[in-house]
C-alpha positions as CSV (number, residue, x, y, z in Angstrom):
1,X,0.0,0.0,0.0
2,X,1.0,3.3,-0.8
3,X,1.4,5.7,2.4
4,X,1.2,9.3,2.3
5,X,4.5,9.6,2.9
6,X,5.6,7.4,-0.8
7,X,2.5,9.4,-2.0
8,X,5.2,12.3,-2.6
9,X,7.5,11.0,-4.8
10,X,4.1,9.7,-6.3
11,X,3.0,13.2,-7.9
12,X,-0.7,13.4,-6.6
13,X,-2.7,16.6,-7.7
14,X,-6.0,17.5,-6.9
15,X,-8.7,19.1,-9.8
16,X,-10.7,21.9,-8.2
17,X,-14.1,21.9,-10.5
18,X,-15.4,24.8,-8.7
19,X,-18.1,26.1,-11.1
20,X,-16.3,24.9,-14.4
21,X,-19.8,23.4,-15.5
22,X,-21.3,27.6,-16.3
23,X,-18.4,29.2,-18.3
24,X,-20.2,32.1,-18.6
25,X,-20.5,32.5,-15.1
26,X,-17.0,32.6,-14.7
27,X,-16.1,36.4,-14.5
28,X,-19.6,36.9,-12.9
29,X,-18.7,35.2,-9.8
30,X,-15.5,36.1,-9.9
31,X,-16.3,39.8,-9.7
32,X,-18.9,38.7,-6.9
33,X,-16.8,37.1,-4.7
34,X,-13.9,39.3,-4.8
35,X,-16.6,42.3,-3.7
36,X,-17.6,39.7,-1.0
37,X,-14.1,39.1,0.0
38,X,-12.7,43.0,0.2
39,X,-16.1,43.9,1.9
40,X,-15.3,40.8,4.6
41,X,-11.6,41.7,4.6
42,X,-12.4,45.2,5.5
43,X,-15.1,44.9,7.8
44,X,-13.5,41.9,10.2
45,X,-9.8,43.9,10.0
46,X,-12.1,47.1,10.8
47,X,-14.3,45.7,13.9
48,X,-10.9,44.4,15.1
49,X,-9.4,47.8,14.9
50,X,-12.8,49.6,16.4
51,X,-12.5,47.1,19.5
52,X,-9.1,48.1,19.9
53,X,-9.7,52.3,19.6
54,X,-13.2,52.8,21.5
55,X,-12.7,51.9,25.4
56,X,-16.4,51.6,25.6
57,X,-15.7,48.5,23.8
58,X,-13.0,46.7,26.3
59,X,-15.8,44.2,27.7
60,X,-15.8,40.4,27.8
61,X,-18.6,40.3,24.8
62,X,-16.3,42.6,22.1
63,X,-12.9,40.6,22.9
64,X,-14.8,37.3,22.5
65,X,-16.4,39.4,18.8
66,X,-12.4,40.3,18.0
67,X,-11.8,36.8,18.0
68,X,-14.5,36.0,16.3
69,X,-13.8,39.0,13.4
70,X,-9.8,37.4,12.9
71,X,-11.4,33.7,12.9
72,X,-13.8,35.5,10.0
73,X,-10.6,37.0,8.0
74,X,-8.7,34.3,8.7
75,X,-10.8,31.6,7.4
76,X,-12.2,33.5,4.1
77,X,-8.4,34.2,3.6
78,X,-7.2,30.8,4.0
79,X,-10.7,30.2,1.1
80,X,-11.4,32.3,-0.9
81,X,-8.5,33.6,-3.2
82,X,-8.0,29.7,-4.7
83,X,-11.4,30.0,-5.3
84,X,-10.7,33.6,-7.0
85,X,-7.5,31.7,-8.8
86,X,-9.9,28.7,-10.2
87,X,-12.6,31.0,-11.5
88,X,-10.0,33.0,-14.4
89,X,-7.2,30.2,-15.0
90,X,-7.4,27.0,-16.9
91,X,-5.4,25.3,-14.5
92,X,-7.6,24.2,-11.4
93,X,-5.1,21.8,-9.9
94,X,-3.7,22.2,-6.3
95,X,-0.8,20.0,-4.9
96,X,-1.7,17.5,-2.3
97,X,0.4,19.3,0.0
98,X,-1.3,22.8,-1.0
99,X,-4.8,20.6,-0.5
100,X,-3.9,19.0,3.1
101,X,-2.8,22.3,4.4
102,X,-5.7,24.2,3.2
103,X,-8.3,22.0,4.9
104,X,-6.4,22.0,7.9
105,X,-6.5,25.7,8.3
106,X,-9.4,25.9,7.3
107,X,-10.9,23.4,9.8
108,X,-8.9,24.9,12.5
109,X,-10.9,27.9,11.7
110,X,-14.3,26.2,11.6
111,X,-14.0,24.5,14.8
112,X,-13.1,27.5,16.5
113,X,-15.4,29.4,15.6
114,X,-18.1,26.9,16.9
115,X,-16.8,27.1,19.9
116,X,-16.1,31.3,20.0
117,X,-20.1,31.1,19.3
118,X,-20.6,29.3,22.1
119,X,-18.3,31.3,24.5
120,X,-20.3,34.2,23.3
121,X,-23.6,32.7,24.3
122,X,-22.3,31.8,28.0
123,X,-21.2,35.3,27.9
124,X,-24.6,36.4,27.2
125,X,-26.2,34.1,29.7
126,X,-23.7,35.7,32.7
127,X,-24.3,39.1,31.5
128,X,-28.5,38.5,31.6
129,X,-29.3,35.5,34.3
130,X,-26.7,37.2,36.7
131,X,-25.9,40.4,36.2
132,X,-24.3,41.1,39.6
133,X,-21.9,38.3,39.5
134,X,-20.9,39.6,35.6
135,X,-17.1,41.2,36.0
136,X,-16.3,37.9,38.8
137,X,-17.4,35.4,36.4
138,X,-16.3,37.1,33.0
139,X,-13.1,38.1,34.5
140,X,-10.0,38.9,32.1
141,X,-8.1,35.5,33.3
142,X,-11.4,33.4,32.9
143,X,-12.0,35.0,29.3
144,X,-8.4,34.5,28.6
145,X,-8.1,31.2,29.4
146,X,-12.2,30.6,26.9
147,X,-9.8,32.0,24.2
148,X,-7.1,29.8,24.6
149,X,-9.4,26.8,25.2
150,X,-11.4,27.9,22.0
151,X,-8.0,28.2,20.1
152,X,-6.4,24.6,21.3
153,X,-9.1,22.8,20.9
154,X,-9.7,24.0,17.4
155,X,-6.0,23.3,16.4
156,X,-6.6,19.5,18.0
157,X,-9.8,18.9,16.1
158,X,-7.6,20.1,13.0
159,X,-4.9,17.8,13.2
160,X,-6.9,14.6,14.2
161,X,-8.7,15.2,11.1
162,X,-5.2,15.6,8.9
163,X,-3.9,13.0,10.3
164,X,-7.0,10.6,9.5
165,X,-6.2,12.0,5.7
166,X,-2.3,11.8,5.9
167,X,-2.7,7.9,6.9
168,X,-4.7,7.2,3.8
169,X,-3.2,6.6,0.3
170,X,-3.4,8.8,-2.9
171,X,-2.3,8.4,-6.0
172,X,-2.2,11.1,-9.7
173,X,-5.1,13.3,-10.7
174,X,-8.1,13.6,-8.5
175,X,-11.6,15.3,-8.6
176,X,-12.7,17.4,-6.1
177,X,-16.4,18.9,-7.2
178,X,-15.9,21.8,-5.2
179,X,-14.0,25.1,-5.2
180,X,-12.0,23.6,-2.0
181,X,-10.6,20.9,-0.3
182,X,-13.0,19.9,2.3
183,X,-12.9,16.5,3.8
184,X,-15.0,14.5,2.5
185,X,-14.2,15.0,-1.4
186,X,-10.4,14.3,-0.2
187,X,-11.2,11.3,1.4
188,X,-13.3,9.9,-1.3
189,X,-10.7,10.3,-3.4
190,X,-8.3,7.8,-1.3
191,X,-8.1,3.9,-2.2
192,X,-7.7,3.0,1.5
193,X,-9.8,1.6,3.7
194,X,-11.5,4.6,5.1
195,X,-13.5,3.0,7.8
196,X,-11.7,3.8,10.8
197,X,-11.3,7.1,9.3
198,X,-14.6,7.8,9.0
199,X,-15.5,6.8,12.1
200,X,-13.0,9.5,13.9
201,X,-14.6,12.2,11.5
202,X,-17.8,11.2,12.8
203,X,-17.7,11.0,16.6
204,X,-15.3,14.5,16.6
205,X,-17.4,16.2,13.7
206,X,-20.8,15.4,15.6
207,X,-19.0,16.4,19.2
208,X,-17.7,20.0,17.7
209,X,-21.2,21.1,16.3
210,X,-23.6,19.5,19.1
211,X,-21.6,20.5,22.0
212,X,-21.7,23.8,20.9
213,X,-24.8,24.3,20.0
214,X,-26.3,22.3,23.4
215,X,-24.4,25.8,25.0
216,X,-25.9,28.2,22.5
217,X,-28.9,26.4,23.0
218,X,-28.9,26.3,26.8
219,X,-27.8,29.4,27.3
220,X,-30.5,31.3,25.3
221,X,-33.1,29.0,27.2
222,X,-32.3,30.1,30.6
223,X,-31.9,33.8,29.3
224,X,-35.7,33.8,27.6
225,X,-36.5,32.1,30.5
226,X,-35.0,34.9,33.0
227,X,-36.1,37.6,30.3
228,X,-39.9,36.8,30.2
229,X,-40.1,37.1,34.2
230,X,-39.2,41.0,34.1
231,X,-42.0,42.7,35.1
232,X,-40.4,46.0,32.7
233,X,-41.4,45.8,29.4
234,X,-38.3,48.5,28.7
235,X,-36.1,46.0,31.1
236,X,-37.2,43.1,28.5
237,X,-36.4,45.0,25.5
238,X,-33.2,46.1,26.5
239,X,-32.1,42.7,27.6
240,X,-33.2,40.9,24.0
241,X,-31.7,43.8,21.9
242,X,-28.4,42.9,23.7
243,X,-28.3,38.8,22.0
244,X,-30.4,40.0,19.1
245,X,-26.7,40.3,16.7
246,X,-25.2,37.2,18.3
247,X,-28.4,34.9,17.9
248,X,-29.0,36.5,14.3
249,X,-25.0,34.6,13.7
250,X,-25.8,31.9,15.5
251,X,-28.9,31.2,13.6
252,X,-27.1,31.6,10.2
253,X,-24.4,30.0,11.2
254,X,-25.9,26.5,12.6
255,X,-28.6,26.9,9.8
256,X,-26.0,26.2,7.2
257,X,-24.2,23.8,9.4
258,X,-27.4,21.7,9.8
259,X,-28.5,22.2,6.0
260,X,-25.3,20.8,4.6
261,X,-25.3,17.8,7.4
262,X,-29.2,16.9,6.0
263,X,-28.5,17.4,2.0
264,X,-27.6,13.7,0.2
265,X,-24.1,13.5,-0.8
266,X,-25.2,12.4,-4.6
267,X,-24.8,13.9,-7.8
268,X,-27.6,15.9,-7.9
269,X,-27.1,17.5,-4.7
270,X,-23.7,18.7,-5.6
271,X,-24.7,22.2,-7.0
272,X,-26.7,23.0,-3.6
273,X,-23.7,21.6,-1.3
274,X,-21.6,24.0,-3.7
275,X,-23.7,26.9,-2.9
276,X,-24.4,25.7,0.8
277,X,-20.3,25.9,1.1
278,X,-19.8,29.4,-0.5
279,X,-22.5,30.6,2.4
280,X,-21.0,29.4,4.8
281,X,-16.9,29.9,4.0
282,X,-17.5,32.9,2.1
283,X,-20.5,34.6,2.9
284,X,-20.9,34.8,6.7
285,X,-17.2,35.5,7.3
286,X,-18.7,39.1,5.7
287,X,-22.0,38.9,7.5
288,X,-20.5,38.8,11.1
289,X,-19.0,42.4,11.1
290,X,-22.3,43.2,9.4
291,X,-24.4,41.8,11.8
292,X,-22.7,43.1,15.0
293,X,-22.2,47.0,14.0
294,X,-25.3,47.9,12.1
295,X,-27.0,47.3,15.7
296,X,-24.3,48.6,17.9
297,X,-24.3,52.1,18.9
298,X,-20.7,52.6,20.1
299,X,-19.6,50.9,16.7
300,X,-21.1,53.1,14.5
301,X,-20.0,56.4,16.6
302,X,-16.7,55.1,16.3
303,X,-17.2,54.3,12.6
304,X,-18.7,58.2,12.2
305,X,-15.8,59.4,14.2
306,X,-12.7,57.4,12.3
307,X,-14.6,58.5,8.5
308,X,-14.8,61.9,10.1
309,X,-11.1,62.5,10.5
């Protein structure tokens, strides 16, 4: 059997289709995402910068959202100009090195943001169910250490997952009907026995997103909970206004997640899982910034303030 390891003296290349089958589609989307990508480049680099200038901001909920924003840039970054590249040259091929290191980045980034979202909704529970214990239970060492846990386990998740491809065995050209290498098209294209493998992918795969979401799930039940028993109708508005950005990501977020678990992997799914994938590693990593100033006073002061000068 050949390992991955032989597999390098054995040239193996990987054919990004991307969205070879409209031609005339091409410069269309390519135009599309690039506006996507400067927009999402700007406005995660921008919220980042915001946090950093506006002291009103220095609270648990905006570091966890600069995390979040530099997961966003990070992860369209690692995405999105291949996909730009495949969309105005012939050539469509990536290296299997190119292709292994791109998924792992790109599921570091995945798995942590899960797992940011779900720090942010604990964060949101504290802040509501008890507000008096707040700055002791969000303090700057606990946050710290969410961030680091976020981070680690993310970088774990990642490297189990390589390493479940890196075991397998490749050999010369193969498909990927997809503008990137996600796990699932690289390990169909393997001639090993991918059992064990796909096994691993489950059980971690299914840990990362339901985990998560129990917390964001959880959490928003206890606050609605706690929110509804306010006698204030003013109290109850304020307190919903304050998750109304992070549930809005949440929901788009997980709703894309869960849509591209339920869609058949078959041929005549492949142009919705296609579109399901640019929503989710192209278009949300814009939304997020989006999403979290257009409702955020002291954001867009400080927006006004910095176009000012």
């Amino acid at each position: 059997m050949v390992n991955a390891k032989q597999n390098q003296s054995d040239v193996v290349i990987f054919i990004l289709l991307g969205f070879s089958d409209y031609p005339k589609l091409q410069v269309p989307f390519f135009l599309l995402f690039l506006n996507i990508y400067v927009v999402t480049v700007v406005g995660n680099l921008g919220m980042i910068v915001i946090i950093k200038i506006n002291p009103k901001l220095h609270t648990p909920m905006y570091f966890f959202l600069s995390h979040l924003s530099f997961v966003d840039f990070s992860y369209s970054t690692i995405i999105t100009p291949k996909l730009l590249d495949i969309l105005v040259v012939e050539d469509r091929s990536i290296s299997f090195e190119g292709c292994i290191a791109q998924f792992c980045f790109a599921a570091t980034c995945l798995v942590i943001e899960t797992f940011l979202l779900a720090v942010m909704a604990y964060d949101r529970f504290v802040a509501i169910c008890n507000p008096l214990l707040y700055t002791v239970v969000m303090s700057q060492t606990r946050c710290a250490l969410l961030i680091a846990g976020a981070y680690t386990w993310g970088t774990i998740s990642s490297l189990i997952f390589t390493y479940t491809l890196l075991i397998l065995s490749f050999h010369g050209n193969n498909i990927i009907n997809n503008f990137l290498c996600e796990y699932s098209a690289i390990l169909s294209a393997s001639f090993s026995d991918k059992h064990v493998t796909e096994i691993i992918l489950s059980i971690l795969a299914n840990f990362n997103t339901f985990f998560t979401l129990i917390i964001v799930l959880t959490s928003y039940l206890f606050i609605f909970v706690t929110v509804l028993k306010r006698h204030s109708a003013s109290g109850r508005h304020k307190a919903f206004s304050t998750c109304v950005s992070h549930l809005t990501a949440v929901t788009i977020f997980y709703g894309t997640i869960l849509f591209l678990y339920c869609v058949p992997s078959s041929k005549n799914s492949w142009l919705i899982i296609r579109m399901g994938t640019v929503f989710c590693t192209v278009v949300i990593p814009m939304l997020n910034p989006l999403i979290y100033s257009l409702r955020n006073k002291d954001v867009k002061e400080t927006i006004r303030k910095i176009i000012g000068h």
